[in-house]
C-alpha positions in Angstrom: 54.0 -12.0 16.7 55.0 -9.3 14.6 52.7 -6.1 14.5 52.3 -5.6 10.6 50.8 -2.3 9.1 50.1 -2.4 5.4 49.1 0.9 3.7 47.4 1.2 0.3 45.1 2.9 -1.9 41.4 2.1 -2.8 41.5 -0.1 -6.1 45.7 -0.6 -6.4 46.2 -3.6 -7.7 49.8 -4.4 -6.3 48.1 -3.9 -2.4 45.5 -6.5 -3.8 48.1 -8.9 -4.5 50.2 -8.3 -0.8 46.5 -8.5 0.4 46.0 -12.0 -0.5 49.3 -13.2 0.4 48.9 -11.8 4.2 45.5 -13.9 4.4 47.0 -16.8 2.5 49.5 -16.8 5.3 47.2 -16.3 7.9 49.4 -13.3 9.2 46.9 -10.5 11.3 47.7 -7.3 10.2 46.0 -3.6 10.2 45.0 -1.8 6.8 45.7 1.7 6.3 43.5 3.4 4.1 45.2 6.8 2.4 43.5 8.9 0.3 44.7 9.1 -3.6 48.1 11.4 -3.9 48.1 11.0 0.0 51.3 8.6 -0.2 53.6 11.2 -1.5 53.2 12.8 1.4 52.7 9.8 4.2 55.1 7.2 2.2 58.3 8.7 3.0 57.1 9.3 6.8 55.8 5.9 7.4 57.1 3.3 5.2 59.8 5.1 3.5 58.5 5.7 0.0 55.8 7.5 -2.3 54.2 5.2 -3.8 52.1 1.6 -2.8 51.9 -0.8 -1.4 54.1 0.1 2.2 54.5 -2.0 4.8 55.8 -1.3 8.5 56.9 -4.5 10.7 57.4 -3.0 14.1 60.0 -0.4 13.3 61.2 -2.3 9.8 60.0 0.0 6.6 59.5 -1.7 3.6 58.8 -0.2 0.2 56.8 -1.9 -2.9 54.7 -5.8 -3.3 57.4 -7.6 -4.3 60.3 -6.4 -1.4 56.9 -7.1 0.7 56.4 -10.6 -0.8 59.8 -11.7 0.3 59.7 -10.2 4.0 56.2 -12.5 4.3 58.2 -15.0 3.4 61.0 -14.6 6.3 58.0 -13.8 8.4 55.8 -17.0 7.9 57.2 -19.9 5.1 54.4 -21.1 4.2 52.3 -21.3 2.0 55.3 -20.6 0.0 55.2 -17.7 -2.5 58.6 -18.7 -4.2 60.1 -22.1 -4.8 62.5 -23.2 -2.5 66.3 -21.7 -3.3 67.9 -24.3 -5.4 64.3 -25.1 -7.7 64.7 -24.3 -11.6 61.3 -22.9 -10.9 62.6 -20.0 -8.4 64.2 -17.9 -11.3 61.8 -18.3 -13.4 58.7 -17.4 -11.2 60.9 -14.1 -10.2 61.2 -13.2 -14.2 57.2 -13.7 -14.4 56.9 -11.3 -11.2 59.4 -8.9 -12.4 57.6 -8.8 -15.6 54.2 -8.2 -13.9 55.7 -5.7 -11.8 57.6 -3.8 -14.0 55.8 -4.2 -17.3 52.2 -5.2 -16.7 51.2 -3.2 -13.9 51.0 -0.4 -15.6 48.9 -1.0 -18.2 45.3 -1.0 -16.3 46.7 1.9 -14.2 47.2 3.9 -17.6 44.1 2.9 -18.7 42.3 3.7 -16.0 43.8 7.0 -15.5 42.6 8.0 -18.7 39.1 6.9 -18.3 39.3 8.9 -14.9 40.2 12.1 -16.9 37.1 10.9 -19.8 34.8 10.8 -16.5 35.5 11.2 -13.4 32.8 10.2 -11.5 33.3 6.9 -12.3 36.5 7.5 -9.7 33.4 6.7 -6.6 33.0 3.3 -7.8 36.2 2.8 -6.2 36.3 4.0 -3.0 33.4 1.8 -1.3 35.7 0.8 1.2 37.5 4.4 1.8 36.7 6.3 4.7 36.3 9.9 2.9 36.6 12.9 4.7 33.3 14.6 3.4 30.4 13.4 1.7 30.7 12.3 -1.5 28.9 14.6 -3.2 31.0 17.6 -1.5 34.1 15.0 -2.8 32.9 15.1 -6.6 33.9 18.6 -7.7 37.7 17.5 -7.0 37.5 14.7 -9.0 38.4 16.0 -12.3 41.5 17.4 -10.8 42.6 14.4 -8.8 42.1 12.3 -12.2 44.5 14.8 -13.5 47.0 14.7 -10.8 46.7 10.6 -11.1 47.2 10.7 -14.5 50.6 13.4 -14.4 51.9 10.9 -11.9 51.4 7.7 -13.8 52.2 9.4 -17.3 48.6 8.5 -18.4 47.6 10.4 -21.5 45.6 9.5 -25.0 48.5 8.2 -26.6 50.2 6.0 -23.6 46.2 4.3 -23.1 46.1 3.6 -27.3 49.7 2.0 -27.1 48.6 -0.6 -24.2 45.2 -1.3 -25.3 47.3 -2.4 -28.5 50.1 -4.1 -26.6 47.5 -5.9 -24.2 46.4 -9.2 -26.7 50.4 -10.1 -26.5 50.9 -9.7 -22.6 47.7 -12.2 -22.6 48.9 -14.5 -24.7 52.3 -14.8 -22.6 50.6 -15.1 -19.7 48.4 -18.0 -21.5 51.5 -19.6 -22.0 53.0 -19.5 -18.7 49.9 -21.2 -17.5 50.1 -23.4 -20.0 53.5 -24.5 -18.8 52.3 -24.6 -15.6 54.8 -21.9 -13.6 51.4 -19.9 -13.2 47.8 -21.1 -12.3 48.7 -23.7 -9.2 46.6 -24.3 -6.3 48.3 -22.2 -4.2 49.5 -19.0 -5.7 53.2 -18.0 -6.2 54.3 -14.7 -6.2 54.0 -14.1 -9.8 50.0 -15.1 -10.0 49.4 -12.8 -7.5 51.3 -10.0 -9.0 50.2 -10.8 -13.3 46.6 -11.7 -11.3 45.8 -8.3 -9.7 46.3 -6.7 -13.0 44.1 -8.7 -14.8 41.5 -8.2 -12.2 41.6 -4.5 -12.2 41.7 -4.8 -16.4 39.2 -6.7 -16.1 36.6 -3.2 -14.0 37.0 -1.3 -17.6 33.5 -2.7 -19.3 35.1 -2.2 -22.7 38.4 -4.4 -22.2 36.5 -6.8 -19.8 35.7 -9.2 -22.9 39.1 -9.1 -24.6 40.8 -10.5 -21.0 37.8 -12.7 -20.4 38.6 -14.4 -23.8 41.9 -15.8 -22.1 42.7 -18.6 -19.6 44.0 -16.0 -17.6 41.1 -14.2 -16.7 39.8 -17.1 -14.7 42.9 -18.9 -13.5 44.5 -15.4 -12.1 41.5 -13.7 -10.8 40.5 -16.5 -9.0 42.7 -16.3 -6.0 41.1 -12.4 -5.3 38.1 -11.2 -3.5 35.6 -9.3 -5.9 37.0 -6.0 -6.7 35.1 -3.2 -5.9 34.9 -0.2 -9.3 33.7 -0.1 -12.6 34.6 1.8 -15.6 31.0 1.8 -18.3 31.0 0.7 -21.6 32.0 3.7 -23.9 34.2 5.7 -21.6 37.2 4.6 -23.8 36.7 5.2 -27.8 35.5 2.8 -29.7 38.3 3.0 -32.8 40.6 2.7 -29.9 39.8 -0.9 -29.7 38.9 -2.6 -33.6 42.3 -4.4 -32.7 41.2 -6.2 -29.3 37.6 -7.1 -30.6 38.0 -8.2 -34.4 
């Protein structure tokens, strides 16, 4: 058996998704918690990049959930996260993860970034299940400053929040439509619900964008295959005439 290490971050939503496919697969592996901002420093030690999820497989380094996703896939077949080489279905459940990876997945982390810098305390909510190295109440004064940090990183400002809060009812609807078709929302999940599922779940921590997401099929058919997520952004942190669009 191959000794797996998967590191992540407290509240990412792409180490949620490799989470659930390592227990769907009933692969044993070891969680490594790193502290936010700790990755650009670890990554490229341990797994070869700066960002999450990484993965080590003995001495194999592997970078990012969906070059993960197809290395648990050599490692243990099924449950299947792709259909089978040859299946119409295999290209098109690759465009739906590429799509989740590379355009949906940043939309909560903007968000979130932003309510971060609005109030940072609200940052502890999602650490439960980080060792921290000091108490958190010696860890609060550097929260303002790692919301910052979090936010250069991700390019999270004002203006970048307002543009996918507006963009966020037509990502739903697409996603309503692939379930709809059926390439998302099976029994077991593909690659793609778990990738478009952990960003819903973690849109779905921001009390003021929880009812727009909740008014969609995908709110319950993605989140569905996830644990409860631990964090929670209160009502009001984002402005209200940021959102007339999502709740009229």
């Amino acid at each position: 058996m191959s000794q797996i290490k998967l590191y992540v971050l407290s509240g990412s939503h792409p180490c949620a998704a490799v989470e659930v496919a390592l227990k769907r697969k009933d692969l044993p592996f070891k969680r490594v918690n790193l502290m936010p901002m700790a990755q650009s420093v670890i990554g490229p030690l341990r797994y070869g990049g700066n960002t999450v999820p990484g993965m080590r497989v003995d001495g194999e380094r592997l970078l990012g959930s969906r070059a993960i996703m197809r290395r648990l896939d050599e490692l243990a077949p099924e449950p299947a996260l792709l259909p089978a080489p040859g299946d119409p279905e295999r290209a098109r459940v690759l465009e739906a993860e590429r799509w989740g990876d590379e355009v949906l997945q940043s939309v909560p982390r903007r968000i979130l970034d932003v309510a971060f810098m609005r109030r940072p305390r609200v940052m502890e909510s999602f650490a439960t299940d980080l060792p921290l190295p000091l108490p958190p109440a010696l860890m609060r004064p550097t929260l303002p400053l790692m919301a910052r940090m979090m936010a250069g990183k991700n390019d999270a400002r004002d203006e970048t929040a307002r543009a996918d809060l507006l963009a966020l009812p037509g990502h739903l609807e697409k996603i309503d439509a692939w379930i709809a078709e059926g390439l998302l929302g099976g029994e077991e999940p593909n690659a793609a619900d778990l990738q478009i599922g952990s960003s819903i779940q973690l849109l779905r921590t921001i009390a003021d964008v929880r009812p727009i997401v909740d008014a969609h099929p995908a709110a319950a058919t993605l989140t569905r295959y996830f644990p409860p997520l631990a964090g929670e952004v209160d009502a009001g942190v984002l402005p209200a005439e940021w959102l007339p669009a999502l709740t009229a």
